[in-house]
N, CA, C and O of each residue as an XYZ file, in Angstrom:
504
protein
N    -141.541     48.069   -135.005
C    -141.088     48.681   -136.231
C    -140.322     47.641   -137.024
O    -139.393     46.997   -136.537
N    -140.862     47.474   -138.579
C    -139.927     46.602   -139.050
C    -138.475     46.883   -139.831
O    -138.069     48.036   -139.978
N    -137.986     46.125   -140.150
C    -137.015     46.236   -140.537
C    -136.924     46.791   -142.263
O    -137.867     46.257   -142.848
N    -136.262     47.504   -143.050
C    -136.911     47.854   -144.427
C    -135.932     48.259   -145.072
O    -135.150     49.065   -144.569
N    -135.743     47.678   -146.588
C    -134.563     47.535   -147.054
C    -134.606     48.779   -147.770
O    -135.548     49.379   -148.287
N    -133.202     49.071   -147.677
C    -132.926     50.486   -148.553
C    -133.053     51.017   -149.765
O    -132.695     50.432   -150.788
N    -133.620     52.270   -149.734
C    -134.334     52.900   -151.321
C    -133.253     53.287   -151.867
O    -132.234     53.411   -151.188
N    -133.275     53.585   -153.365
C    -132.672     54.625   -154.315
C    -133.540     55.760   -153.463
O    -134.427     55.558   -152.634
N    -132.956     57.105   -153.973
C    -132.983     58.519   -154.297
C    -134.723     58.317   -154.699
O    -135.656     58.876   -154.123
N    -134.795     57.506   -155.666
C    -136.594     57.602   -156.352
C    -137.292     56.632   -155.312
O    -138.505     56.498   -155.473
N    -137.013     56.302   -154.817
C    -138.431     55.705   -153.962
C    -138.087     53.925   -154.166
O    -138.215     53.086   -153.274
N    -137.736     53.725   -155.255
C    -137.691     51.977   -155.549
C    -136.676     51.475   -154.035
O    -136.292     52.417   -153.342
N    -136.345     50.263   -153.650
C    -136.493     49.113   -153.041
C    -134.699     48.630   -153.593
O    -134.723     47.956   -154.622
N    -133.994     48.763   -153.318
C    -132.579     48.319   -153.957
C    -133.069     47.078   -154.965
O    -133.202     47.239   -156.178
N    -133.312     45.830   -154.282
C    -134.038     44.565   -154.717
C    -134.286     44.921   -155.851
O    -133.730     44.667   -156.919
N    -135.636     45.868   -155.449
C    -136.537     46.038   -156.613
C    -135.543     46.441   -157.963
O    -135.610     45.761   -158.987
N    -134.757     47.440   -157.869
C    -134.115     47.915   -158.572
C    -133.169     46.716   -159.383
O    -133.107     46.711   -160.612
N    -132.703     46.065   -158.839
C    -132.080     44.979   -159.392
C    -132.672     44.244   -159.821
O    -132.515     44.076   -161.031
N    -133.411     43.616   -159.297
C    -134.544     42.842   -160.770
C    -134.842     43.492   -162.113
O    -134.754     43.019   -163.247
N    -135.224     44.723   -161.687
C    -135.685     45.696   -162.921
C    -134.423     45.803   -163.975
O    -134.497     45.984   -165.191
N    -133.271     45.644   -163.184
C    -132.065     45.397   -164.376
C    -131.916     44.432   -164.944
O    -132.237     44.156   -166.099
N    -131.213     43.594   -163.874
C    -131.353     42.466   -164.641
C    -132.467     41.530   -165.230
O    -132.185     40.369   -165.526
N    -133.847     42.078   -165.416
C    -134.988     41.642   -166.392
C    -134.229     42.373   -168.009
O    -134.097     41.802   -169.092
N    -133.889     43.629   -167.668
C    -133.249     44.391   -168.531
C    -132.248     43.664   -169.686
O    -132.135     43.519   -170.903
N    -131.647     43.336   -168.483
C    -130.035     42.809   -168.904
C    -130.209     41.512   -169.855
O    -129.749     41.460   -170.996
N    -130.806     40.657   -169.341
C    -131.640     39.422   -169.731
C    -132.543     39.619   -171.174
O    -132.866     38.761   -171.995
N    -132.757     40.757   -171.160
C    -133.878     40.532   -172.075
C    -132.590     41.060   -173.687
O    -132.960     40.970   -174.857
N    -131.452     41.460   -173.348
C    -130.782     41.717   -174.449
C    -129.671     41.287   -174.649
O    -128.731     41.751   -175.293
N    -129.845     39.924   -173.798
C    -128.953     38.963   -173.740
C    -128.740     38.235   -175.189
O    -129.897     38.104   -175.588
N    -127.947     37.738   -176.101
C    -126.301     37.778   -175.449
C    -125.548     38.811   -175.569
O    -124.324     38.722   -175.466
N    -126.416     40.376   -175.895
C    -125.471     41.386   -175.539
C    -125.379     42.270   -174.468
O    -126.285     42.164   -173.640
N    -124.650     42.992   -174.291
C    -124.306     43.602   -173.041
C    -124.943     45.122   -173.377
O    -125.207     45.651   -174.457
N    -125.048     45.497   -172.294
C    -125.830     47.228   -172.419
C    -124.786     47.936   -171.374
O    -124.228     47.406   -170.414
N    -124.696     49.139   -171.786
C    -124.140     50.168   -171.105
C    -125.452     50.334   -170.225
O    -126.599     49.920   -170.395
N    -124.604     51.423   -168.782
C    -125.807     52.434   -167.909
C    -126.302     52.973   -168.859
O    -127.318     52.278   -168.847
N    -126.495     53.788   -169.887
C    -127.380     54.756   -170.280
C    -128.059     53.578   -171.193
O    -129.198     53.823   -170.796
N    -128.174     52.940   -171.728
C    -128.897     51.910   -172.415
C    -129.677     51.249   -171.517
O    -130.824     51.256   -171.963
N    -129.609     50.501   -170.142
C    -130.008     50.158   -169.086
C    -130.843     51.237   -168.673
O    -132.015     50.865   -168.616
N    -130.681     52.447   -168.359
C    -131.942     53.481   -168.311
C    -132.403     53.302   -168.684
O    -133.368     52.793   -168.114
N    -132.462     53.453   -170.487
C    -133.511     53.326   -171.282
C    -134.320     52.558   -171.311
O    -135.473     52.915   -171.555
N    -134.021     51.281   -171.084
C    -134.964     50.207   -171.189
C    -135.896     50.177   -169.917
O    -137.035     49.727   -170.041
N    -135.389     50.705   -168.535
C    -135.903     50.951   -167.588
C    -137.226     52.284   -167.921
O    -137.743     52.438   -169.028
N    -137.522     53.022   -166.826
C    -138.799     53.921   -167.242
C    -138.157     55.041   -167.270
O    -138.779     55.982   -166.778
N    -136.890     55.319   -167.769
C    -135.881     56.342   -168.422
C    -135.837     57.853   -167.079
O    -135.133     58.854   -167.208
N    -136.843     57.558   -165.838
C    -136.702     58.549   -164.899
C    -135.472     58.464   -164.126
O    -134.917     59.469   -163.682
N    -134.874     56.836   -163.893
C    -133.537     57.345   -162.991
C    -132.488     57.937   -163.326
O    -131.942     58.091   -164.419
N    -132.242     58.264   -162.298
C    -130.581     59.356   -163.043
C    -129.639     58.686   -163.057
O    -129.254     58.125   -162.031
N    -129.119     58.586   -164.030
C    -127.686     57.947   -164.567
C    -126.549     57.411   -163.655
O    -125.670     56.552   -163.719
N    -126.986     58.314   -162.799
C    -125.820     57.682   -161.089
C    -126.500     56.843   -160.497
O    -125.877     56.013   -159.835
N    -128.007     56.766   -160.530
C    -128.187     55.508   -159.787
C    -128.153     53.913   -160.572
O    -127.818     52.860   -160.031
N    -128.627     54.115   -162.065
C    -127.979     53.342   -162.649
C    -126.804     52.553   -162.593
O    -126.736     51.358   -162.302
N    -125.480     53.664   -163.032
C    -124.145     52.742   -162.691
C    -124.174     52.513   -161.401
O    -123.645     51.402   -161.426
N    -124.479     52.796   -159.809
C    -124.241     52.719   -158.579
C    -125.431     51.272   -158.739
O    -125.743     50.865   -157.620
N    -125.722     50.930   -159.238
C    -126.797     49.496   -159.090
C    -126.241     48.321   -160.222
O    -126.304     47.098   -160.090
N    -125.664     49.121   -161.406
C    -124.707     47.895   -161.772
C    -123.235     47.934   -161.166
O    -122.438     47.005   -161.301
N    -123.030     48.833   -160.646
C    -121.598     48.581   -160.491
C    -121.924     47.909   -158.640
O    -120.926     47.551   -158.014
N    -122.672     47.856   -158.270
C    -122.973     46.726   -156.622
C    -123.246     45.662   -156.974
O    -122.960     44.660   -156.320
N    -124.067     45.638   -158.459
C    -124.269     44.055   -158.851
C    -122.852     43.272   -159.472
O    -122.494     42.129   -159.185
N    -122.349     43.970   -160.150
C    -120.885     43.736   -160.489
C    -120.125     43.367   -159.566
O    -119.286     42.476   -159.698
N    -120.315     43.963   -158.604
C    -119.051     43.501   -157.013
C    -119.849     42.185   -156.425
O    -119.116     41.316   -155.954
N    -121.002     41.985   -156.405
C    -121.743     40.629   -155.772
C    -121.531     39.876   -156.973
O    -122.183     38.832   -156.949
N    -120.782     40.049   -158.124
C    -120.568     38.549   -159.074
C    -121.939     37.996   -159.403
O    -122.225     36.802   -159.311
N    -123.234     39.502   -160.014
C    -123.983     38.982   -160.688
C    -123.840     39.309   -161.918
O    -124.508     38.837   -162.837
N    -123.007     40.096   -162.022
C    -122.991     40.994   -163.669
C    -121.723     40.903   -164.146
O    -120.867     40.735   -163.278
N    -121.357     40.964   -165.252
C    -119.835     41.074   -165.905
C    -120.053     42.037   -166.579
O    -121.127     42.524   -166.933
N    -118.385     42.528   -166.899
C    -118.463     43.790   -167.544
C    -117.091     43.752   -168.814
O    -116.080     43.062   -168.688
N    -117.421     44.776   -170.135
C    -116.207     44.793   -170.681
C    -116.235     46.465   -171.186
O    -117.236     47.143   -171.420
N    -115.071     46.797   -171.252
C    -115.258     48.344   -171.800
C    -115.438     48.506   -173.298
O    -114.812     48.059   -174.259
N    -116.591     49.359   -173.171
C    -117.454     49.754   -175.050
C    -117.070     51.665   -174.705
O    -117.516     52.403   -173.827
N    -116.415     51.843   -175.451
C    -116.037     53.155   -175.785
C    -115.730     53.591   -174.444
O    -115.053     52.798   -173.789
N    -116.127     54.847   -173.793
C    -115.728     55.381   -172.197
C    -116.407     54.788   -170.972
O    -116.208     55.159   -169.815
N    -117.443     53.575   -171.466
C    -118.455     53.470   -170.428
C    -117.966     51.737   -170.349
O    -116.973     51.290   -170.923
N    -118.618     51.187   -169.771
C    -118.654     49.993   -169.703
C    -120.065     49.332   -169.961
O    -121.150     49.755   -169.562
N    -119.846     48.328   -170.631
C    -120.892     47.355   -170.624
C    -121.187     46.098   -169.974
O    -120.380     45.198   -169.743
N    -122.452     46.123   -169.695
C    -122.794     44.866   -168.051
C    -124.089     43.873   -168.840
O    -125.154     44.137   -169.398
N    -123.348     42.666   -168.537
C    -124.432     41.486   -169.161
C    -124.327     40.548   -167.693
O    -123.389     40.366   -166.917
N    -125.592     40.105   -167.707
C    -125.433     38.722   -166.639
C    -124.849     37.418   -166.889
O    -125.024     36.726   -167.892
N    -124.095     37.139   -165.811
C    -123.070     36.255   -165.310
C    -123.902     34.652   -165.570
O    -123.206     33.659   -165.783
N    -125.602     34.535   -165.517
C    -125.807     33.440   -165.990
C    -126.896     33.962   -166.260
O    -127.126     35.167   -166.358
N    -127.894     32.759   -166.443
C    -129.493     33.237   -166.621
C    -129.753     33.068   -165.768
O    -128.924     32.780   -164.904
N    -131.307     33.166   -165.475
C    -132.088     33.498   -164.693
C    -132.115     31.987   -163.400
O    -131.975     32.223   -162.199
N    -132.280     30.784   -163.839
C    -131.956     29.853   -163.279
C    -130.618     29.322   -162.799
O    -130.564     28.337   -162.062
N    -129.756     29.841   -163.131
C    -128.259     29.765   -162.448
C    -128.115     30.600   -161.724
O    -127.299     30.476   -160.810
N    -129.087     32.092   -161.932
C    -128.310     33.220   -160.730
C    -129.365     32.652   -159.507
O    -128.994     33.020   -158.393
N    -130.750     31.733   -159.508
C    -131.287     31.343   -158.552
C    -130.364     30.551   -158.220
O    -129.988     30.887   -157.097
N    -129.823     29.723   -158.569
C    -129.124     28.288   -157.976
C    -127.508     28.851   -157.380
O    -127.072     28.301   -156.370
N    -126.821     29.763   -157.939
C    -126.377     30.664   -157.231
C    -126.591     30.815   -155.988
O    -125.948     30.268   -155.093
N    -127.858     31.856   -155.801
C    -128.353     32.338   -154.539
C    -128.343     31.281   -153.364
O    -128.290     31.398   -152.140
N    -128.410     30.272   -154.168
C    -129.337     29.191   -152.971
C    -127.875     28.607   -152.233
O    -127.593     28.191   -151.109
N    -127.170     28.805   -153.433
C    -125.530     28.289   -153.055
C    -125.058     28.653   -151.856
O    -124.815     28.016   -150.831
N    -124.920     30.405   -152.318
C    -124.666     31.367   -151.098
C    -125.202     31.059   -149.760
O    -124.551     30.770   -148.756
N    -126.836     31.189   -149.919
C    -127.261     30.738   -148.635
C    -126.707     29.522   -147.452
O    -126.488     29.388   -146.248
N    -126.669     28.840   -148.641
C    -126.633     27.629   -147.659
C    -125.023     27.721   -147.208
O    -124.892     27.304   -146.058
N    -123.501     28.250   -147.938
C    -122.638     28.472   -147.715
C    -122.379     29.059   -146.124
O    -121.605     28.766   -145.212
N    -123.266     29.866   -146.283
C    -123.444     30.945   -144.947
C    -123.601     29.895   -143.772
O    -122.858     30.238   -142.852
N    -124.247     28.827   -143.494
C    -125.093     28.011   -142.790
C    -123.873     27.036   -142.030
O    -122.988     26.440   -142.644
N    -124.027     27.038   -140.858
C    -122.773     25.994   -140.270
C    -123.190     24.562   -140.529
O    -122.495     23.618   -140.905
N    -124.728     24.624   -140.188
C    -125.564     22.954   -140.467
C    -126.046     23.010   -141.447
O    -127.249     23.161   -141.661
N    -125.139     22.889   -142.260
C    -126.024     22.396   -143.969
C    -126.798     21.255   -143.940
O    -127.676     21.192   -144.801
N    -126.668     20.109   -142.974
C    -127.472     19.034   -143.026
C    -129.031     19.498   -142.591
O    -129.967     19.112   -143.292
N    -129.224     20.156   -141.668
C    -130.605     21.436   -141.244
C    -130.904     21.744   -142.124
O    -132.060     21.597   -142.521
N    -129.960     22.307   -142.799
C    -130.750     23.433   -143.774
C    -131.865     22.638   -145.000
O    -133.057     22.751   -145.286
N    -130.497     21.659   -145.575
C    -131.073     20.434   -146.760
C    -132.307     20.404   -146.345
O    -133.261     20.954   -146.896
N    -132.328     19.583   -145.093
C    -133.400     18.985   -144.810
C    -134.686     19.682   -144.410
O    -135.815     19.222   -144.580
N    -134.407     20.747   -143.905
C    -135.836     21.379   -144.571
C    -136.465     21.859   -145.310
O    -137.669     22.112   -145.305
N    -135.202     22.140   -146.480
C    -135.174     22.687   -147.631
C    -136.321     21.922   -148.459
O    -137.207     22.506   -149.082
N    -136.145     20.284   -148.356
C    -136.526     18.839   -148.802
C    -137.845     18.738   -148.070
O    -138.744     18.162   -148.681
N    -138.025     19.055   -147.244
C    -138.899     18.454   -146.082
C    -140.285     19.797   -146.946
O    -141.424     19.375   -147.143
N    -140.037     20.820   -147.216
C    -140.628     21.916   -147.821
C    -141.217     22.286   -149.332
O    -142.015     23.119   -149.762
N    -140.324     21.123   -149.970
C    -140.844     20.813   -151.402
C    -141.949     20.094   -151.884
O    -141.910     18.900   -151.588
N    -143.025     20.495   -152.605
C    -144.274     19.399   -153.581
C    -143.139     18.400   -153.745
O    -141.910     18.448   -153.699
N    -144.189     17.356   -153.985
C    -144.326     15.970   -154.262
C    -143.652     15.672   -155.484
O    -143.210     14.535   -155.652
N    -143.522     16.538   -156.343
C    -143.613     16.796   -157.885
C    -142.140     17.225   -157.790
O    -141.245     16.430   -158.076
N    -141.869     18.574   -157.360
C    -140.516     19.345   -157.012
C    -139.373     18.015   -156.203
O    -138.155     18.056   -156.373
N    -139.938     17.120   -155.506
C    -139.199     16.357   -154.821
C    -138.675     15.210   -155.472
O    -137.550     14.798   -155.189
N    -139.495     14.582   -156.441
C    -138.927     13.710   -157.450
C    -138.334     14.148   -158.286
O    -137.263     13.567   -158.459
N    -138.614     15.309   -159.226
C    -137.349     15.954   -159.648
C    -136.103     16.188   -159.047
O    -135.158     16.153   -159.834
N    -135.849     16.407   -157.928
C    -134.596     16.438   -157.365
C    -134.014     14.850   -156.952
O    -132.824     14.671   -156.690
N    -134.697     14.101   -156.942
C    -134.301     12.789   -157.066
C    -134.070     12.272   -158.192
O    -132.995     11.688   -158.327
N    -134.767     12.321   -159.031
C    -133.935     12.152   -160.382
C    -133.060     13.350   -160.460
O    -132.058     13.000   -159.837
N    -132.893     14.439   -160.832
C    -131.886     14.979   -161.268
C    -130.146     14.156   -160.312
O    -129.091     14.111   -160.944
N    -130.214     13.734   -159.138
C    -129.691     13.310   -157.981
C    -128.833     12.138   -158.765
O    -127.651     12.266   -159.086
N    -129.851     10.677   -159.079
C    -129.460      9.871   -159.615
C    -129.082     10.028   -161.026
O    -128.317      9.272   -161.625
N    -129.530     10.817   -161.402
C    -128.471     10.762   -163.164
C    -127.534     11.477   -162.894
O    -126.409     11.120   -163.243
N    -127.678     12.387   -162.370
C    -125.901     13.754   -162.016
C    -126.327     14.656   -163.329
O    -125.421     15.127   -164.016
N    -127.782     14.909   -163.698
C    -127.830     15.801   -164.513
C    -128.442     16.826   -163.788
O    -128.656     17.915   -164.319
């Protein structure tokens, strides 16, 4: 039996659910959306509690920021789409006692193409 990550109430995939926002969030970037605006843009079936209960978990993992717009709050992402990856990768490897392991297979796992880019980016410090 495998292991299987936890649904909303509707059937979606937590994950899933969070992408589906923050594609959301992203796409009305540089402004911020309330939960009921975030429904909307979504397929307007979830209920309003699972909404805020999916920004307000992304909010506590320091992917989302928030400021108060009238009684509700409004949630924009913390970077784009390529910083919340480089983020992630952060985390991961944070977790890891042998970061030198990890690098290196990280490296050992990259195109040819992907690998000189990280060598230049390396030597300029850009």
């Amino acid at each position: 039996m495998g292991v299987h990550e936890p649904s909303t109430s509707e059937g979606r995939a937590r994950g899933e659910l969070e992408a589906e926002v923050l594609a959301a969030l992203h796409a009305a970037t540089p402004g911020a959306l309330t939960p009921g605006e975030v429904r909307e843009r979504l397929d307007g079936r979830l209920a309003y509690t699972t909404v805020v209960t999916a920004l307000s978990r992304m909010h506590s993992k320091g992917l989302l920021q928030r400021t108060k717009r009238g009684r509700a709050f409004a949630y924009s992402p913390v970077a784009d789409d390529s910083g919340l990856a480089a983020r992630q990768m952060r985390k991961l490897l944070d977790g890891r006692s042998d970061r030198e392991a990890v690098l290196t297979h990280f490296v050992d796992e990259l195109s040819d193409d992907d690998e000189e880019l990280l060598r230049r980016l390396l030597d300029t410090g850009k």
